[in-house]
C-alpha positions in Angstrom: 9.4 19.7 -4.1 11.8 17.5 -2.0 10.7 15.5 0.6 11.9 18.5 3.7 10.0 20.5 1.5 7.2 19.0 1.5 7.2 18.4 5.5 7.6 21.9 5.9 5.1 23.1 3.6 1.9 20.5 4.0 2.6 17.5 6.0 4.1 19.5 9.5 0.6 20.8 9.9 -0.7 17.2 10.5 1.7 16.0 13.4 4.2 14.3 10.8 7.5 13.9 11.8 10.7 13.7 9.4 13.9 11.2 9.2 15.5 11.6 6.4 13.5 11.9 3.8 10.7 9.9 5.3 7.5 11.4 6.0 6.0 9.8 8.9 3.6 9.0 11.7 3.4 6.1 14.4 1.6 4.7 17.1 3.0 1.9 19.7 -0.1 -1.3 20.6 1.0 -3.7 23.2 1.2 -6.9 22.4 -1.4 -8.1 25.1 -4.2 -6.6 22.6 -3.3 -9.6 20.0 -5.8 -12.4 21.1 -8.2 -9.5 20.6 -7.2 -9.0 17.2 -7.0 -12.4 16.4 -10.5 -13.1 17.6 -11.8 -10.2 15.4 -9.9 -11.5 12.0 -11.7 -15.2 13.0 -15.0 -13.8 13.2 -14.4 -11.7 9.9 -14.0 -15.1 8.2 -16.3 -16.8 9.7 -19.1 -14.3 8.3 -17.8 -15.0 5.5 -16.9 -11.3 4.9 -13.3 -11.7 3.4 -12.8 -12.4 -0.1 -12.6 -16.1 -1.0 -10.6 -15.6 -4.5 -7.5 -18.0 -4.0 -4.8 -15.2 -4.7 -6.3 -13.3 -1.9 -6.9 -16.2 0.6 -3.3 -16.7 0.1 -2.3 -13.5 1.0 -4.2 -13.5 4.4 -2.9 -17.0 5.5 0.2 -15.2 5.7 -0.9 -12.7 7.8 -1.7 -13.4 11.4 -1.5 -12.3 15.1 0.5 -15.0 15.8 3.9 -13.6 16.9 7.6 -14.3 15.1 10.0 -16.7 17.3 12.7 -14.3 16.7 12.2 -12.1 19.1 10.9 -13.8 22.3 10.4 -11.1 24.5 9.0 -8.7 22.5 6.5 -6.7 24.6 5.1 -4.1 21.8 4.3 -3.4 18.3 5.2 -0.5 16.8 3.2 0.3 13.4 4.7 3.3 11.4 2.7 4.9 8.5 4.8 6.7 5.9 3.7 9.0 2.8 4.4 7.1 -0.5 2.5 8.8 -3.1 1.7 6.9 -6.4 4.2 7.1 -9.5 3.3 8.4 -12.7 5.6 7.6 -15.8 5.9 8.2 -19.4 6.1 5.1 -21.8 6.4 6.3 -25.6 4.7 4.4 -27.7 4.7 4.4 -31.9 5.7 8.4 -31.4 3.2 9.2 -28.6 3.4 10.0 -24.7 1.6 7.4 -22.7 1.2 8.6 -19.1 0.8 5.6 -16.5 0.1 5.8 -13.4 1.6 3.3 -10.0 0.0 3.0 -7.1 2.0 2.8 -4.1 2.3 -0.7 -2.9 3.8 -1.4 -6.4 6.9 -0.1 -6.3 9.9 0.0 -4.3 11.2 2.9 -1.8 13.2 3.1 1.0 15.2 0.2 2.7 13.9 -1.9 5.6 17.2 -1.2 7.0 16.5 2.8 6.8 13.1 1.8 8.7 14.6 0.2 11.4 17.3 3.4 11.9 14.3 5.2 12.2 12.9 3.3 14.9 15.9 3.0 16.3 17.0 6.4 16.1 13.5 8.5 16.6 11.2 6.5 18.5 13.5 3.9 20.5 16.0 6.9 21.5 18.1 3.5 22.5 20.3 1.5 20.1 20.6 -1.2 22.9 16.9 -1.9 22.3 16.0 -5.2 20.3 13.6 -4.6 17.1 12.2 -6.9 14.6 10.5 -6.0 11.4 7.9 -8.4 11.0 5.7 -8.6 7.7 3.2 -11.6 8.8 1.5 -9.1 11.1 -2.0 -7.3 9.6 -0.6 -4.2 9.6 -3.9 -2.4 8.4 -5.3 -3.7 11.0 -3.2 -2.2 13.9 -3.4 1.3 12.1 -6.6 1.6 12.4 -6.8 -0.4 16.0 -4.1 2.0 17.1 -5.9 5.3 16.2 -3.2 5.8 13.5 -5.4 5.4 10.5 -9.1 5.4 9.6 -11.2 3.1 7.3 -12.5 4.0 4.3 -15.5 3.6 2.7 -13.4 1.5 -0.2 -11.5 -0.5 3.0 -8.3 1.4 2.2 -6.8 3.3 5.1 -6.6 6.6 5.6 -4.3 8.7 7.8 -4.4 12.3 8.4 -2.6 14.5 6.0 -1.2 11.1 4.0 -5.1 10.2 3.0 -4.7 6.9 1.4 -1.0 7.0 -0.2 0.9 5.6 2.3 2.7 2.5 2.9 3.1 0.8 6.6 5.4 -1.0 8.7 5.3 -3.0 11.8 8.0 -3.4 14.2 8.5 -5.7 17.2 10.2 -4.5 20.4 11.1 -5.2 24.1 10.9 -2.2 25.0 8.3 -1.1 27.3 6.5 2.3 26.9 5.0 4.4 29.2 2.3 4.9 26.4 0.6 3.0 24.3 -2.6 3.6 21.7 -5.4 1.5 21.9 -9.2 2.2 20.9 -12.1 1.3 18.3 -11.9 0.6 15.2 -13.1 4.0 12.9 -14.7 4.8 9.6 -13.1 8.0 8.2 -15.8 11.2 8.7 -15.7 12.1 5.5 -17.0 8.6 4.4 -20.5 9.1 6.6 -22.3 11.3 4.0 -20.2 10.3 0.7 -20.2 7.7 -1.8 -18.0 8.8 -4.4 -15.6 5.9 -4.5 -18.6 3.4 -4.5 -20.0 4.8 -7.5 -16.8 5.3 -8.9 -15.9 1.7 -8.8 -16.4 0.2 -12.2 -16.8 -3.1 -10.7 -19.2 -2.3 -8.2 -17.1 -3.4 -5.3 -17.8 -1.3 -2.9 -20.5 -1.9 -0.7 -23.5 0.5 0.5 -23.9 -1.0 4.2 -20.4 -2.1 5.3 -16.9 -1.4 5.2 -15.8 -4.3 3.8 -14.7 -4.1 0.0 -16.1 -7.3 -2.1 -12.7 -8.5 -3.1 -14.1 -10.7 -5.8 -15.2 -7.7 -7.8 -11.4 -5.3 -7.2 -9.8 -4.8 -10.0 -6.7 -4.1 -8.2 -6.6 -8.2 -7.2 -7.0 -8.9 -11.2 -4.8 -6.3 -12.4 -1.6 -7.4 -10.2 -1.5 -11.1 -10.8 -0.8 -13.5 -14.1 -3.6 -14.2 -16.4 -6.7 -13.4 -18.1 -8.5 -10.1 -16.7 -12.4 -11.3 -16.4 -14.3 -10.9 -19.1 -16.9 -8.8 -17.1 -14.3 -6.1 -15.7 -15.6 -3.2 -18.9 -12.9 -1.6 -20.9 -12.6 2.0 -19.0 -11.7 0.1 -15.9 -8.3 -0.1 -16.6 -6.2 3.3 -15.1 -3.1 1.6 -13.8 0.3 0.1 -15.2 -0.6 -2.2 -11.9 -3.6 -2.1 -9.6 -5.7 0.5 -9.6 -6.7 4.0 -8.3 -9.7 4.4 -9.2 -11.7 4.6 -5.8 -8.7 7.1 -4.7 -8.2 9.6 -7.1 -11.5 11.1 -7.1 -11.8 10.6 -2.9 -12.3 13.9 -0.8 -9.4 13.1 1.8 -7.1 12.8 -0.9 -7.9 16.4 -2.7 -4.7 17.8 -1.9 -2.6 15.1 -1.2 -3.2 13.8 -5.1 -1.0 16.4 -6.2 1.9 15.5 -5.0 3.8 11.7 -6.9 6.6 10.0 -7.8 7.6 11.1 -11.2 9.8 7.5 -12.5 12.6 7.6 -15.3 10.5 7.6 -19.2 10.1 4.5 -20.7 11.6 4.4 -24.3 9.8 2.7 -27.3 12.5 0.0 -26.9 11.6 -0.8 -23.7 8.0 -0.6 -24.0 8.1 -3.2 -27.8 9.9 -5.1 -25.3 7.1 -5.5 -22.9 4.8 -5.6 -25.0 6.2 -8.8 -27.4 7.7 -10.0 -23.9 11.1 -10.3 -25.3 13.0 -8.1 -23.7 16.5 -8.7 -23.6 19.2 -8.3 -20.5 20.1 -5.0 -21.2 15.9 -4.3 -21.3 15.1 -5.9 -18.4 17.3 -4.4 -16.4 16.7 -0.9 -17.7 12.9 -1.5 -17.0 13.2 -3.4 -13.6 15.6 0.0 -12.7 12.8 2.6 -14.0 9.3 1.2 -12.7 11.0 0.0 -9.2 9.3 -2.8 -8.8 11.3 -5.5 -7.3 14.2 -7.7 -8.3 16.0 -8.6 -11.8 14.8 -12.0 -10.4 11.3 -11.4 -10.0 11.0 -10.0 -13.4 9.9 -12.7 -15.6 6.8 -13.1 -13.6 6.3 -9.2 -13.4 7.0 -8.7 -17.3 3.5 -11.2 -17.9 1.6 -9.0 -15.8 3.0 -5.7 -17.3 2.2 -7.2 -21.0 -1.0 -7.5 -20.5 -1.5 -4.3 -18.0 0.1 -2.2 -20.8 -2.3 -3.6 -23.8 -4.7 -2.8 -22.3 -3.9 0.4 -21.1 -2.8 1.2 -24.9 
């Protein structure tokens, strides 16, 4: 189906909107609720209840309620949630079909630019209007603060009609709204009686008595950085070119919305011996950087370490 198809036939029913060829819901926090948010990240760490892997730590250094000097009188946040469902590809391999399977944060899609016409365009109604797309701000954070998305059980968010395949965006402005979403933070519904995803989790990292995921344990930390997967993650863990679906596929709220992906270009036994002895050569690495949409020719050699071993193991 296309994209307007799809609208039209599932994602309408949900309150989604559409702008070209983006699926998508929003909600608008003023910026007055940050010092609350900061406060509740702080205490988060200071239980001790984030992850203290390195990789991981490094990731939420980077994010913070602090806002951008860019923009100085910016007055509200808007956080957008579109539907990006995974990617599934073919890599042949010594005359077989190998499917694979992407999540979504692992590839590319639309163009910030496309985002900001969007805002601009849709939500703004005003091209006068300063925005800034921001990516230091916790953007799963104002989801579910906003009333956009829910938690999960596995600490993914959830919103209605995307379940969990979704990507989000946050977006500075000066304008002022007459409304704005505030409330508590949620835990899906359908999370209260189940625990599919927990015992789904090869790793055990989902916990019983909060909604905090035991990043330690994830396999989709491992499974998207360089070097040696832990010698305790067991073989059948592995489900993913990158990162890992495991806790989602089999997850109520995504029943229906697991049928729809992302079907990439085939990956031809060239391509994939040249991932796998990590010699590709230019015309390779640009045919593979083109077909798995992840990132930049640039970016590639440190990609192509983590697809080598990804793949092996996969094989």
């Amino acid at each position: 189906m296309t994209p307007n198809e799809l609208y039209n036939t599932y994602f309408k029913d949900f309150g989604a909107r559409f702008y070209n060829d983006i699926i998508y819901q929003y909600r608008i926090i003023s910026l007055e609720h940050f010092p609350e948010l900061d406060a509740h990240m702080k205490t988060l760490k200071d239980k001790n209840r984030i992850g203290d892997h390195p990789t991981f730590q490094s990731y939420m250094e980077s994010r913070t309620f602090n806002l951008p000097t860019a923009l100085p009188g910016a007055k509200n946040v808007i956080v957008i949630a579109y539907f990006k469902p995974h990617a599934e590809v073919q890599i042949n391999h010594e005359g077989k079909k190998i499917n694979a399977r992407i999540p979504s944060p692992y590839f590319d899609d639309f163009d910030e630019s496309l985002i900001i016409s969007l805002v601009r365009d849709e939500i703004l109604n005003d091209k006068t209007k300063n925005v800034l797309f921001t990516h230091s701000i916790p953007s799963k954070t104002l989801a579910v603060s906003s009333g956009l998305a829910c938690y999960g059980r596995n600490n993914i968010s959830y919103v209605p009609g995307f379940g969990s395949f979704l990507s989000l965006r946050t977006i500075l402005t000066d304008d002022e709204f007459q409304e704005v979403h505030w409330g508590e933070m949620e835990m899906l519904e359908t999370c209260e009686t189940c625990e599919i995803c927990q015992k789904t989790c090869p790793n055990q990292a989902i916990q019983t008595d909060e909604f905090v995921l035991d990043v330690n344990k994830c396999l989709s930390l491992y499974n998207e950085i360089n070097g040696v997967i832990p010698d305790w993650v067991p073989v059948n863990a592995h489900n993913a070119l990158i990162g890992c679906l495991k806790c989602q596929y089999p997850c109520p709220a995504n029943k229906e919305v697991i049928k729809f992906y992302k079907a990439l270009e085939e990956i031809t036994e060239e391509e994939t011996e040249a991932i796998l002895t990590g010699n590709p050569n230019e015309y390779a690495k640009q045919a593979i950087v083109d077909k798995l949409k992840m990132g930049s020719i640039e970016e590639f050699p440190y990609h192509l370490k983590t697809l080598q071993r990804n793949l092996k193991n996969l094989l």
